[in-house]
LOLUM-448974 format. One record per residue (C-alpha): residue number from 0; x, y, z. Coordinates in steps of 0.2 Angstrom, whole numbers. Layout:
LOLUM-448974
@loro = NUM | px = X | py = Y | pz = Z .
...
end
This chain:
LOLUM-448974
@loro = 0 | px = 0 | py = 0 | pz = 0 .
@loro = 1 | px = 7 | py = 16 | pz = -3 .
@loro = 2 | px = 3 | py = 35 | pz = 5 .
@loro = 3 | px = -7 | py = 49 | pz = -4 .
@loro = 4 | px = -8 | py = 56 | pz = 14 .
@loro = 5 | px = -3 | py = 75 | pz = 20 .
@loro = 6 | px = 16 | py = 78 | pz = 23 .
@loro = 7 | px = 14 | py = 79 | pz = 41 .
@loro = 8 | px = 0 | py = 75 | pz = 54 .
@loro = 9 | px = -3 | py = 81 | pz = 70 .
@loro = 10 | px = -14 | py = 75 | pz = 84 .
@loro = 11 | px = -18 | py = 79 | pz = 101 .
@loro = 12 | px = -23 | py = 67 | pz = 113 .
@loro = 13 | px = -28 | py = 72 | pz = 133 .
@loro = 14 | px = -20 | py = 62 | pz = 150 .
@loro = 15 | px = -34 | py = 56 | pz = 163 .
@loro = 16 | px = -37 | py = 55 | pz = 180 .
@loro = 17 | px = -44 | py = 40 | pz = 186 .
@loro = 18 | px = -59 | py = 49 | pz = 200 .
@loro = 19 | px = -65 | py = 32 | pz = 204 .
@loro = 20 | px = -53 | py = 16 | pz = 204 .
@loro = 21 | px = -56 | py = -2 | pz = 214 .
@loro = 22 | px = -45 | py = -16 | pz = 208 .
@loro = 23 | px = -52 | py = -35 | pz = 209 .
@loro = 24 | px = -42 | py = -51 | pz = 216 .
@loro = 25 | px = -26 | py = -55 | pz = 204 .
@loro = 26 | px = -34 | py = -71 | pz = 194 .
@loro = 27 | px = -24 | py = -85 | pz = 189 .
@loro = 28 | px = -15 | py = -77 | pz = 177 .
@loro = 29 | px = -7 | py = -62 | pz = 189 .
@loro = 30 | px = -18 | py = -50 | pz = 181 .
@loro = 31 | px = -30 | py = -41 | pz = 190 .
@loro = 32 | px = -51 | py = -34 | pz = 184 .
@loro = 33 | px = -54 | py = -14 | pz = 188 .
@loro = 34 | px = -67 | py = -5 | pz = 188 .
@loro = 35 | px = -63 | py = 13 | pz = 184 .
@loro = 36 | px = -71 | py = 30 | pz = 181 .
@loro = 37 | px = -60 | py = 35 | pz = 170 .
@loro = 38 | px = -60 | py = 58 | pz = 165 .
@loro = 39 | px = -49 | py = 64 | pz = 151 .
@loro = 40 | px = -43 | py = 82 | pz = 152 .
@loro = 41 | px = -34 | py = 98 | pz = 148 .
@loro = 42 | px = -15 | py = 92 | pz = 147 .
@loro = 43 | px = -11 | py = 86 | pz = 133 .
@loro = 44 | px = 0 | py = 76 | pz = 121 .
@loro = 45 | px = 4 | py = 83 | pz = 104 .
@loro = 46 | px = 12 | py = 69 | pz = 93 .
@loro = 47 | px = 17 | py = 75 | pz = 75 .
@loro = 48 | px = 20 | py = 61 | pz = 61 .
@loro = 49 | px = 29 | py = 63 | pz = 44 .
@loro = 50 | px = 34 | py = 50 | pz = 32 .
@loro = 51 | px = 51 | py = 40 | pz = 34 .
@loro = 52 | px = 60 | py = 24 | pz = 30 .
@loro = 53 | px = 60 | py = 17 | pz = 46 .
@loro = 54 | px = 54 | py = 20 | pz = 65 .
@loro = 55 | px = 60 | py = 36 | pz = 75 .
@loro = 56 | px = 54 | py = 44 | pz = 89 .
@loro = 57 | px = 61 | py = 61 | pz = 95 .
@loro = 58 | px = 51 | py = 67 | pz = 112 .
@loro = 59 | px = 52 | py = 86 | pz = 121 .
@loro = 60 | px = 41 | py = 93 | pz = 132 .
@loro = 61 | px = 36 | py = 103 | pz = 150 .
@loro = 62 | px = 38 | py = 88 | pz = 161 .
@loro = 63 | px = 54 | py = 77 | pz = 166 .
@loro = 64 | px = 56 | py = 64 | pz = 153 .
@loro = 65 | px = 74 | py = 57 | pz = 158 .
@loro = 66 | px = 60 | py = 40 | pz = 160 .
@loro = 67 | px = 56 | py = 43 | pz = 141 .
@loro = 68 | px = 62 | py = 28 | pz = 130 .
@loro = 69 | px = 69 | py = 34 | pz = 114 .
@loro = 70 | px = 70 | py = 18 | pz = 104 .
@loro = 71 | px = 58 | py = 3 | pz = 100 .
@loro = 72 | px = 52 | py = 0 | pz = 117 .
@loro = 73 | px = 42 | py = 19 | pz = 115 .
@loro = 74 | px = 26 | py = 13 | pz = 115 .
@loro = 75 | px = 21 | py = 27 | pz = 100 .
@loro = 76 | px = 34 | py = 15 | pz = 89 .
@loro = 77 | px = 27 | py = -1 | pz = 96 .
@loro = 78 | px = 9 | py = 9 | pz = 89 .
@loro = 79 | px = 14 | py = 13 | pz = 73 .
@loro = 80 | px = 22 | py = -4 | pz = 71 .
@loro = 81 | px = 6 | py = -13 | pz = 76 .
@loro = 82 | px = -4 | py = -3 | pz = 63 .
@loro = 83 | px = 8 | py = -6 | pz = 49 .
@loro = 84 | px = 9 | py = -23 | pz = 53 .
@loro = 85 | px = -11 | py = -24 | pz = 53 .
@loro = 86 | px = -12 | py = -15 | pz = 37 .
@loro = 87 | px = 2 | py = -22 | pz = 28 .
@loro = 88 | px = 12 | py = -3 | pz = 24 .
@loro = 89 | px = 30 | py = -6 | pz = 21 .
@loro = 90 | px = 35 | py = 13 | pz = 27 .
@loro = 91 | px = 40 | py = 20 | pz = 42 .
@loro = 92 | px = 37 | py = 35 | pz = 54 .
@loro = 93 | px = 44 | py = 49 | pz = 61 .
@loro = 94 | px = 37 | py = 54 | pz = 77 .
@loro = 95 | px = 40 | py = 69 | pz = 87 .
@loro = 96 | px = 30 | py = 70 | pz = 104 .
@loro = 97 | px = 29 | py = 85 | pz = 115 .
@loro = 98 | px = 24 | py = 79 | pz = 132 .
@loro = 99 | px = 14 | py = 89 | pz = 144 .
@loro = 100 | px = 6 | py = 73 | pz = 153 .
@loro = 101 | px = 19 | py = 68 | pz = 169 .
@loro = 102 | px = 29 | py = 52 | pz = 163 .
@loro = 103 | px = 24 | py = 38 | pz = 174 .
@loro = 104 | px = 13 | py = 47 | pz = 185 .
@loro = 105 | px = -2 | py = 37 | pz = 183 .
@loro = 106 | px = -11 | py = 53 | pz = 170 .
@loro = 107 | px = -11 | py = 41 | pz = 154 .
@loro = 108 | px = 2 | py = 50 | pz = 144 .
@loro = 109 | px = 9 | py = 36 | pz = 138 .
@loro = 110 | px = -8 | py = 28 | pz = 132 .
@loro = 111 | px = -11 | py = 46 | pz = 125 .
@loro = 112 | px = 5 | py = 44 | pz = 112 .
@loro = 113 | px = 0 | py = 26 | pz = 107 .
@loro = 114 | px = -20 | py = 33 | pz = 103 .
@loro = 115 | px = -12 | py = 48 | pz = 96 .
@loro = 116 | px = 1 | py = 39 | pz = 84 .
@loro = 117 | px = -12 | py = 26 | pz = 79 .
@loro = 118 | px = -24 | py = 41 | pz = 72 .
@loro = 119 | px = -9 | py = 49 | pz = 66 .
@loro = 120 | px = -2 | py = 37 | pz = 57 .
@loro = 121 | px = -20 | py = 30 | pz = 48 .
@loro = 122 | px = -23 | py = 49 | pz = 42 .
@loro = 123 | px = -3 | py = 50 | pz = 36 .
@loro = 124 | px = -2 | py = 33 | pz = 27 .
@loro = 125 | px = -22 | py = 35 | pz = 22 .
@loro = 126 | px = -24 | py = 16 | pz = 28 .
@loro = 127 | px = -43 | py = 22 | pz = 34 .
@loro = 128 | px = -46 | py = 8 | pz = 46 .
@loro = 129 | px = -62 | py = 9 | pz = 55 .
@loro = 130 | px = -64 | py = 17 | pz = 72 .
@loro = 131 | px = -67 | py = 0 | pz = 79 .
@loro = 132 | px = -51 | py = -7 | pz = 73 .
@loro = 133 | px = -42 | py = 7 | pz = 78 .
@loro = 134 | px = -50 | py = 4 | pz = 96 .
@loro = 135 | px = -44 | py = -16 | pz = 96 .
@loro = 136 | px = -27 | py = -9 | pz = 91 .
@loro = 137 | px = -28 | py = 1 | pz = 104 .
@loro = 138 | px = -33 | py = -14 | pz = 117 .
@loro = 139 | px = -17 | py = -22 | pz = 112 .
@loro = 140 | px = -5 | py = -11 | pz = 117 .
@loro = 141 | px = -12 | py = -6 | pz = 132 .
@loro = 142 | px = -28 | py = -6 | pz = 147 .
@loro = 143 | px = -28 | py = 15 | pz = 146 .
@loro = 144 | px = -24 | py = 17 | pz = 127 .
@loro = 145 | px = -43 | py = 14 | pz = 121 .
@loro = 146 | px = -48 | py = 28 | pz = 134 .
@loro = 147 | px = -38 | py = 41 | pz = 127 .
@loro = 148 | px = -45 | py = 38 | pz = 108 .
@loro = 149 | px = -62 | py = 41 | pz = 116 .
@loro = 150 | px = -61 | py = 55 | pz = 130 .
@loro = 151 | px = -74 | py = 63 | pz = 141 .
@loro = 152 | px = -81 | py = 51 | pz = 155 .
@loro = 153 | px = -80 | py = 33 | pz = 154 .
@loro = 154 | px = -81 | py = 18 | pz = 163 .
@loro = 155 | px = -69 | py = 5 | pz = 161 .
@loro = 156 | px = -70 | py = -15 | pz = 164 .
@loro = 157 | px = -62 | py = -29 | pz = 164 .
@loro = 158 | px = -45 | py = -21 | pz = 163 .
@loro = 159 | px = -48 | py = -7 | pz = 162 .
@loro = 160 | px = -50 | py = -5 | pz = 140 .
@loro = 161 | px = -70 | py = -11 | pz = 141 .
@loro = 162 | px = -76 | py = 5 | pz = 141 .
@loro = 163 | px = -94 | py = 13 | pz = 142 .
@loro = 164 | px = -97 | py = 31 | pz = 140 .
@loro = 165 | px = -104 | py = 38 | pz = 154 .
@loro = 166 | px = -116 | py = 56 | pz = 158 .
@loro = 167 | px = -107 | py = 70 | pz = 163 .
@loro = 168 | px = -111 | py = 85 | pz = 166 .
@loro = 169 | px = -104 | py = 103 | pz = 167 .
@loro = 170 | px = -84 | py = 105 | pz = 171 .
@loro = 171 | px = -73 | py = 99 | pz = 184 .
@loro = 172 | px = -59 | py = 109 | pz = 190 .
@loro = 173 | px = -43 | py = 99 | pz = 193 .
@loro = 174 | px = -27 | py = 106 | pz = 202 .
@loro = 175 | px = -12 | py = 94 | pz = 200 .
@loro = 176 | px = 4 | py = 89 | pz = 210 .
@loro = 177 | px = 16 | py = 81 | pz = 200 .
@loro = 178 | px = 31 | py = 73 | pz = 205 .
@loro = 179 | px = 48 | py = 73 | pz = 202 .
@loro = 180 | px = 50 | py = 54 | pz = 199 .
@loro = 181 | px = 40 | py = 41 | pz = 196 .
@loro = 182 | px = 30 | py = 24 | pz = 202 .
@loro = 183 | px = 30 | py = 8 | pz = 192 .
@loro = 184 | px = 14 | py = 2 | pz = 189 .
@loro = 185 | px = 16 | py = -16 | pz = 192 .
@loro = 186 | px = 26 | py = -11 | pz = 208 .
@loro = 187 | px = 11 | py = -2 | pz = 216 .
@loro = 188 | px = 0 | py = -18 | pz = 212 .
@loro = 189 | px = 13 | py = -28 | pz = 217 .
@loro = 190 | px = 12 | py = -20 | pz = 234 .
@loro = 191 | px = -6 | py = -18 | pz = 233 .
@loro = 192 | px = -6 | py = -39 | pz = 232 .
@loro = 193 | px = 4 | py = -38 | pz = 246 .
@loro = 194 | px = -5 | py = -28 | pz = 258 .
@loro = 195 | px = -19 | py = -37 | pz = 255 .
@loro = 196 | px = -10 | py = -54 | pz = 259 .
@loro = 197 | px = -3 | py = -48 | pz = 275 .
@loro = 198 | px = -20 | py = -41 | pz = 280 .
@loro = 199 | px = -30 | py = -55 | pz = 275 .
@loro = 200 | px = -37 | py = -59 | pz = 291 .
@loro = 201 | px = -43 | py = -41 | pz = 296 .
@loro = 202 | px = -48 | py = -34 | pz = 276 .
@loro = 203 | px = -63 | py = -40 | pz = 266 .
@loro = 204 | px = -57 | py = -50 | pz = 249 .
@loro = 205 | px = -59 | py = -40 | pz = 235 .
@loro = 206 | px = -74 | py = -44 | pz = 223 .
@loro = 207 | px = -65 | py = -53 | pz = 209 .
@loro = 208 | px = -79 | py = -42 | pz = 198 .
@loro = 209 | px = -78 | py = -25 | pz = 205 .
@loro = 210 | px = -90 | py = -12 | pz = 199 .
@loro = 211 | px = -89 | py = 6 | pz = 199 .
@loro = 212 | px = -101 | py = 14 | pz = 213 .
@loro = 213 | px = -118 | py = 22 | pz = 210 .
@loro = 214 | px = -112 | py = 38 | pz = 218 .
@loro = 215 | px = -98 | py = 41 | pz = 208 .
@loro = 216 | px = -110 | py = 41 | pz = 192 .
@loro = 217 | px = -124 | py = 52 | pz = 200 .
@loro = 218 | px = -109 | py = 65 | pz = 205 .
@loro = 219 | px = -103 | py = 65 | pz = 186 .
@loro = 220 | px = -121 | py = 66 | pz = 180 .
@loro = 221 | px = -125 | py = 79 | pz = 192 .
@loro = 222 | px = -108 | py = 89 | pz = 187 .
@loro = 223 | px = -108 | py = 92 | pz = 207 .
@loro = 224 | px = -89 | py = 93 | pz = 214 .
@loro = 225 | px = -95 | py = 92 | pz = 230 .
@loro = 226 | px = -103 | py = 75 | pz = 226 .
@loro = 227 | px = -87 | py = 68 | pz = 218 .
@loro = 228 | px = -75 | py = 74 | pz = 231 .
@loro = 229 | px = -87 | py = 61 | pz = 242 .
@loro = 230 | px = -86 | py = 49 | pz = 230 .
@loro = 231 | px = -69 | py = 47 | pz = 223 .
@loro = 232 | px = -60 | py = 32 | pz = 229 .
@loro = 233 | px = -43 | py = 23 | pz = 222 .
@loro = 234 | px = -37 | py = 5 | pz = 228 .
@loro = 235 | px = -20 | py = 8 | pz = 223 .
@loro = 236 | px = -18 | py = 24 | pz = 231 .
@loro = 237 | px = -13 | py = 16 | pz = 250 .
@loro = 238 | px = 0 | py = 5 | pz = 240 .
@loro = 239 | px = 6 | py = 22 | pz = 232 .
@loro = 240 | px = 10 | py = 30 | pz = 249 .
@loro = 241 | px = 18 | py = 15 | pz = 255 .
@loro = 242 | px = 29 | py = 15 | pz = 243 .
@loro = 243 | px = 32 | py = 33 | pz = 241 .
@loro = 244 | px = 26 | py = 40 | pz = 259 .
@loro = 245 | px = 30 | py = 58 | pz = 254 .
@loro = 246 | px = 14 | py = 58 | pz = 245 .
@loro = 247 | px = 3 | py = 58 | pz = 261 .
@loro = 248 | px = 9 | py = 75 | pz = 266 .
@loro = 249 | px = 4 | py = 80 | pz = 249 .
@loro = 250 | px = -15 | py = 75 | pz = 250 .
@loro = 251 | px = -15 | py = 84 | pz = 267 .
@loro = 252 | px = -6 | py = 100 | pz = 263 .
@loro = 253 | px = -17 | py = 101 | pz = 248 .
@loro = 254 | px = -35 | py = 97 | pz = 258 .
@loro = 255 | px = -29 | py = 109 | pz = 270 .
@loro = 256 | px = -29 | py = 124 | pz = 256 .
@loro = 257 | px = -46 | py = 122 | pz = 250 .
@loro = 258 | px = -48 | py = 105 | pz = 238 .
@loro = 259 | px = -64 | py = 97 | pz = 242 .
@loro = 260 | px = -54 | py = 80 | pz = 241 .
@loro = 261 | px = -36 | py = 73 | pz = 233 .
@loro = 262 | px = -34 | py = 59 | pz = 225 .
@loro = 263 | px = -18 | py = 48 | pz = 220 .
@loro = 264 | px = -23 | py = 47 | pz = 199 .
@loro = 265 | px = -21 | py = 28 | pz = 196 .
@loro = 266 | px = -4 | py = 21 | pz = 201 .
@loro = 267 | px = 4 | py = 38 | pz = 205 .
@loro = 268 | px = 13 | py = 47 | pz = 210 .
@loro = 269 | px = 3 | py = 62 | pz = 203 .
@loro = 270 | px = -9 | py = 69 | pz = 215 .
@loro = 271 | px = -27 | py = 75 | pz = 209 .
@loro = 272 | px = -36 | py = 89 | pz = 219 .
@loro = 273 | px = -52 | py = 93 | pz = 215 .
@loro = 274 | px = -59 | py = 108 | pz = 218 .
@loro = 275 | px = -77 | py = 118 | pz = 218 .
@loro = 276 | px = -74 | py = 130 | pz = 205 .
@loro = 277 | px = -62 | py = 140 | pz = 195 .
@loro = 278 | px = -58 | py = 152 | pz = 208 .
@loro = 279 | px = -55 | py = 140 | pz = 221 .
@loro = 280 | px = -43 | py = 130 | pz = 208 .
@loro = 281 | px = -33 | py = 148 | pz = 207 .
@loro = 282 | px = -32 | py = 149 | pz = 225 .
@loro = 283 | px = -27 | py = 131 | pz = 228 .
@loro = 284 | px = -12 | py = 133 | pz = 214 .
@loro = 285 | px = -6 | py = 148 | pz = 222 .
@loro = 286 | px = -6 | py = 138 | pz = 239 .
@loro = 287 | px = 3 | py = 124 | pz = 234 .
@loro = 288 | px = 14 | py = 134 | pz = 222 .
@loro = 289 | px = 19 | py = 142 | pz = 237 .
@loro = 290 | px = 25 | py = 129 | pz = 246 .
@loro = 291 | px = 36 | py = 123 | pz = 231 .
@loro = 292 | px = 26 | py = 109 | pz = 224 .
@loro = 293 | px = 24 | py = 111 | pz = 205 .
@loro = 294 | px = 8 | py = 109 | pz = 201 .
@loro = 295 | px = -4 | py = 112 | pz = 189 .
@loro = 296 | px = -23 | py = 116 | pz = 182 .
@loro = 297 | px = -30 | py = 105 | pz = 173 .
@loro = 298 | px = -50 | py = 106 | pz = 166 .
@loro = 299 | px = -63 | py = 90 | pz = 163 .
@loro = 300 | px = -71 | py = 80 | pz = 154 .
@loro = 301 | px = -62 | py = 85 | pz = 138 .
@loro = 302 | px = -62 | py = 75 | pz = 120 .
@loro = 303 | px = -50 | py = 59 | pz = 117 .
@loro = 304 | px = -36 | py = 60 | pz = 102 .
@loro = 305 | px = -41 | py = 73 | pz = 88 .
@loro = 306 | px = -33 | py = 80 | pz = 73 .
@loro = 307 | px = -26 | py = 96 | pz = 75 .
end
């Protein structure tokens, strides 16, 4: 198959915060069912693709991204490989990515790059898969990666990638602590597995098929922040701070100036705080600006990956 396609494509894709996260019993096969509520919003990943004879990434950005492979193992190659491999293009890509989403700090940015470079890379080689087949494309490289195609508020299943829309109303104001390092996903589930193992006797066993609460979906249909700040809850989030304790003095300092809630977004180490409106995002960025935390404001529900 050859390209008719434009010289260059560019596509912006958003990270998430998970506002709702309960992860089932590991199965037999070490993995794990969630239940999410899943909301994209307003950082973004802007991944640019032009034609080339093989696979290259180049990566810039306003976060840290020492943790950023620059070879095969960048999950925006592995994405363009998968599609060319589905759709039997001999090219290549070059792909430049401009990260505003924290590396490994449980926002999606990864995920982002692969739903970005998928779109990109259909529109630039004009291989005009359908939307579902993007969408399983997206499945194989990773649970979060068919959320950041899609955007707004979802629910995901299973692990994670079987998602459902769900009603959202009105906007959520987001301020953001992001970390100067990062947590390793299996690592914080590995702990989580742990804990639950050494509390066994005293701890409930988790519901091999979780389920996101009915409270968390009347807050988002409601668009009430008051609401969700009661609602929000993440399983991983006591494995987080066991690993990385600093991030409880975070949560407080930030509920002490003014969020309605924090919350650990998925894995970490980012720390979402949710707050009543815009005003009060201000004041709470100014707070924790102050005492020397970067942080960040951040808008939602927005839409998933998009040609710019």
């Amino acid at each position: 198959m050859t390209s008719t396609g434009p010289d260059t494509v560019h596509v912006r894709a958003p990270g998430k915060i998970n506002v709702f996260l309960k992860v089932g019993a590991i199965d037999d096969t070490g993995y794990h069912d969630v239940a999410i509520a899943y909301q994209a919003v307003s950082l973004y990943e802007e991944v640019r693709v032009r034609e080339a004879s093989d696979f290259q990434v180049e990566v810039s950005g306003s976060v840290e991204l020492s943790r950023v492979p620059r070879d095969g193992a960048n999950i925006a190659i592995r994405a363009a490989r998968l599609l060319a491999a589905r759709t039997g293009y001999r090219g290549g890509a070059h792909i430049e990515i401009e990260k505003h989403v924290p590396v490994t700090g449980g926002m999606g940015g990864g995920s982002a790059d692969a739903a970005a470079t998928l779109l990109a890379c259909d529109a630039l080689w004009s291989t005009d898969l359908p939307r579902e087949e993007l969408l399983e494309l997206a499945r194989e490289l990773g649970a979060d990666v068919p959320f950041a195609f899609t955007g707004g508020t979802a629910i995901g299943t299973g692990r994670g990638d079987e998602l459902s829309p769900a009603l959202a109303q009105g906007t959520f104001h987001w301020v953001l602590a992001l970390a100067d390092f990062g947590l390793s996903t299996p690592a914080v589930y590995a702990e989580l597995d742990e804990h639950r193992a050494r509390h066994a006797q005293d701890i409930f066993p988790a519901d091999p098929r979780p389920t996101v609460e009915a409270n968390v979906l009347q807050a988002l249909r409601a668009g009430d922040p008051h609401m969700l700040a009661d609602a929000m809850h993440n399983d991983l989030q006591a494995a987080a701070l066991h690993l990385e304790p600093s991030l409880s003095d975070v949560l407080e300092l930030g509920e002490q100036s003014g969020a309605l809630a924090g919350i650990v977004s998925g894995s970490g180490p980012t720390v979402a705080f949710l707050a009543a409106d815009v005003d009060s995002a201000l004041e709470l960025q100014v707070a924790l600006s102050a005492a020397r935390l970067n942080v960040v404001r951040a808008t939602g529900p927005v839409h998933g990956a998009r040609i710019v």
